[in-house]
Phi, psi and omega in degrees: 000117165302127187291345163276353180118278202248188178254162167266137189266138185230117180325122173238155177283317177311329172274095164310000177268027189213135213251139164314323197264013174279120204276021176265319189305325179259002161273353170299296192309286171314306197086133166321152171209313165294098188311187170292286175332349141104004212246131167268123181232113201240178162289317161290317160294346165293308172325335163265039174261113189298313168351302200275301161339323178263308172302327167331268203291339174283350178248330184274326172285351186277298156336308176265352165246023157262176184277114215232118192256199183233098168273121135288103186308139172211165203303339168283353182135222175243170181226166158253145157266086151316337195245018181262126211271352184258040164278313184299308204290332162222023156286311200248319193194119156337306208195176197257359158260347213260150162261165159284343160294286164005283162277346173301321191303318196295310159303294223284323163308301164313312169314289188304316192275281174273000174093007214172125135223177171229124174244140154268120183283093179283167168196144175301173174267033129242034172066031181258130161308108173226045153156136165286121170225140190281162187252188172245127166307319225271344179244033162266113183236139184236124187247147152269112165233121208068057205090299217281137165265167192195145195255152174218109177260134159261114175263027182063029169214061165047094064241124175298145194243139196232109155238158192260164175331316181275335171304340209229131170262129178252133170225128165268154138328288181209115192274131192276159163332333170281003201010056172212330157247164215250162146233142183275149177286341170266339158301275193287026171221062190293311199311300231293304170328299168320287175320343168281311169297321175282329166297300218288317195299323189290320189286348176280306199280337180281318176271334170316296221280022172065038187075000182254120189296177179283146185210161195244127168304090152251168170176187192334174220244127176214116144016117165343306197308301192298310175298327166304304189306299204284333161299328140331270154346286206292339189274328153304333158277349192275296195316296194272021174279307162325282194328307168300324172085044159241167179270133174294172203238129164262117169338147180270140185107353200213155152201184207274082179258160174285142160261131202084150150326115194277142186315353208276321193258019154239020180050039198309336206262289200327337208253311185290349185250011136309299178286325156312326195269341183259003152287312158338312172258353129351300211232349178069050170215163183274146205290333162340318188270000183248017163091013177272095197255016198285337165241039186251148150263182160256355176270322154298352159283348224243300190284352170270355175292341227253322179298308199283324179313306186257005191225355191243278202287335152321283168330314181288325183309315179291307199275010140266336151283354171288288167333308212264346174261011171288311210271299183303314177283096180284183195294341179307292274224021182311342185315306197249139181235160166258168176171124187316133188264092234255355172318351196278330145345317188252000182313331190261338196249090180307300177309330167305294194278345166322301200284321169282314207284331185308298184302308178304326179276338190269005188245010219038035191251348162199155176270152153002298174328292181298331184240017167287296193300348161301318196256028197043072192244163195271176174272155180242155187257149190117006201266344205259001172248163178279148176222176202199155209281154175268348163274026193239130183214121152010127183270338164289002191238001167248149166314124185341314201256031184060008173251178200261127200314130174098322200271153210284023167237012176267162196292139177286313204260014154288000000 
C-alpha cells in the first residue's frame, strides 16, 4: 500500500499518453542534468566552478582535521577514552585502509556535492563496532519497509547488500519531504551553477579569439563557396595576428562587425563575482573563505571567522556527532559519546592558543597536564593539580596599608 494513499504517476515510454521526446519524460529516465543555460551540470561538472571547488574542500577539509575524540560522561563531568575501541576507528582510521581524515573528508565532499553519504557500521557478534566503511552514494537506495527504513547498496556483483538503520551513518545535505530522500545542492540549484559554466566557457572562448568577440564578415556579394573560404582566411589571420602581437589585416571591401554583446557591456566580470557570492550563500560561508577579499578587513575578517564557527560549522559538527552517537554507541552503552574538539581551530595561531592555555591554568580551569597534553607534550610531575596565581587575595583580608594582613611585608615593631 503507498504510504500516501496513492503512488506517485511517473512519465513512462510505455504510456502512449506520453511522448518519448518529451523533456520531463527523459529527466524520469536519465535525471535532468541540463541547465537553462544550456550547461550539463553534475557533482563533476559543478567543479569546475573555482566558487564550488574551493567551499567544497574547505568546509569538508576544515571538518576532517579537527580533532574527534570519544568521552565517558562521570560523576565530575567527563574524561576521554583512548581505550574505547570505537575512539581508533574515529580519532585515528576506520578501517585499516582509510585514515579518519580521510574518511571524514570524503562523506562530507559527497554531502555537499551529491546531497547524501553513507558509512556501513561493521560489527562483531557483540555489536562491538570494528570498522567504518564509506558506501558510494550513487548505489545506495533508501526505501521504507514496514515503518522501518533500509538501505540497499549495490556492490557490484548483482546482488544488493540490505542494511537496517542503526547500521549505516547517514548524513544528508537536506532531508526531502519523504523522509527517506535527501537534496542536493547541485541538482536544485542547476541554473545558478549553469550559469556560472557559461560565464567561465564564454569567457575562455573570448580570450582564445584573442580578445575579439564574435562577429559576422561582410563585403561584396560572394557564393556560398567564396564566403566559406574567406571567413576561413580572416580567421587565420586573426590567429596569427594574436600569435604574433600584431593588428590583423583585413581584405580591402570587407570588414568585421560585432556579433552580439562584447563582455565589458555585459558586465561579465561584475555577473561571475555575483555567482561567488551566490555560491557563498549556497554553503553558508562568508565570501571571505572563498578568497573574495575586495570588502574584507581585518577586523571583519575576524568577525566572519567568529560567523563560520558558529552558524556554518556548527550545525555540520552536531549533525555528524548527533549521527555517530545514535548509530556507533549502543543504547546499553550511553554513557560514552563523540565530539568534536573544535579548539582545534585555533592549532595554527600560537599565540591565541599560548594566551588561552595561559588564562585557563592561572584561572584554575585546566591543570598543567591537561594542557601539555594539548598540544602533545609528555606529562610532568606536579602537573596534574590545579593552580591559581599566588598574589590574588580577598579584598576583606588586606591591610590599611595595601598588603595582606600579617604577611611578610608588614612592620614588625607595629
Amino acid at each position: 500500500m503507498w504510504p500516501f494513499g496513492k503512488r506517485e504517476k511517473r512519465a513512462s515510454p510505455e504510456d502512449p499518453s506520453y511522448s518519448i521526446g518529451d523533456p520531463e519524460v527523459l529527466d524520469v529516465i536519465f535525471g535532468r542534468q541540463e541547465s537553462e543555460s544550456g550547461e550539463q551540470v553534475t557533482s563533476q561538472t559543478a567543479l569546475k566552478v573555482p566558487a564550488i571547488w574551493g567551499a567544497t574542500n574547505f568546509l569538508a577539509g576544515t571538518i576532517a582535521s579537527l580533532p574527534l575524540h570519544v568521552y565517558r560522561r562521570t560523576d565530575e563531568g567527563r574524561e576521554i577514552r583512548r581505550q574505547h575501541p570505537a575512539y581508533r576507528l574515529l580519532h585515528d582510521a576506520p578501517n585499516e585502509e582509510w585514515s579518519s581524515y580521510r574518511w571524514r573528508k570524503y562523506c562530507m565532499l559527497r554531502t555537499l556535492l551529491q546531497g547524501r553519504s553513507y558509512t556501513f557500521i561493521e560489527r562483531n557478534a557483540g555489536r562491538r563496532p570494528m570498522g567504518l566503511w564509506p558506501l558510494k552514494p550513487s548505489g545506495v537506495t533508501v526505501e521504507s519497509k514496514a515503518g522501518r527504513t533500509q538501505y540497499s547498496y549495490e556492490n557490484g556483483d548483482g546482488k544488493p547488500d540490505t542494511y537496517t538503520a542503526d547500521e549505516i551513518i547517514d548524513i544528508p545535505f537536506l532531508v526531502d519531504e519523504d523522509q527517506l530522500s535527501s537534496i542536493s545542492p547541485i541538482e536544485r540549484l542547476r541554473d545558478v551553477i549553469g550559469l556560472s559554466l557559461a560565464l567561465q566557457r564564454y569567457a575562455a572562448r573570448h580570450f582564445a579569439n584573442g580578445g575579439v568577440p564574435p562577429s559576422v564578415l561582410e563585403g561584396p556579394a560572394m557564393s556560398p563557396g567564396a564566403a566559406n573560404r574567406a571567413s576561413n582566411d580572416i580567421k587565420a589571420a586573426i590567429g596569427r595576428a594574436v600569435k604574433e602581437g600584431r593588428p590583423p589585416a583585413i581584405p580591402e571591401g570587407y570588414s568585421l562587425k560585432p556579433l552580439g554583446v562584447d563582455p565589458e557591456k555585459s558586465q561579465m566580470e561584475a555577473s561571475r563575482r555575483f555567482q561567488l557570492e551566490e555560491i557563498a550563500r549556497v554553503y553558508g560561508l562568508p565570501p571571505v573563505f572563498l578568497q573574495d577579499l575586495e570588502r574584507a578587513t581585518y577586523s571583519n575578517t575576524e568577525q566572519q571567522d567568529l560567523h563560520l564557527v558558529k552558524h556554518t560549522l556548527t550545525q555540520w559538527l552536531r549533525a555528524w556527532e548527533s549521527e555517530i552517537n545514535l548509530k556507533v554507541f549502543p543504547e546499553r552503552n550511553r554513557s560514552h559519546f563523540a565530539e568534536f574538539d573544535v579548539d582545534g581551530l585555533l592549532r595554527g595561531d600560537f599565540k591565541t592558543r599560548m594566551d588561552g592555555y595561559a588564562l585557563a591554568i592561572q584561572n584554575s580551569i585546566k591543570t598543567p597536564n591537561e594542557v601539555r597534553q594539548k598540544e602533545n607534550d609528555p606529562p610532568m610531575e606536579g602537573g596534574d593539580r590545579l593552580v591559581i596565581q599566588q598574589n590574588m587575595s580577598q579584598l576583606d583580608l588586606l591591610g590599611s596599608d595595601g598588603q595582606p594582613a600579617g604577611g611578610s611585608d608588614a612592620d614588625p615593631s607595629a
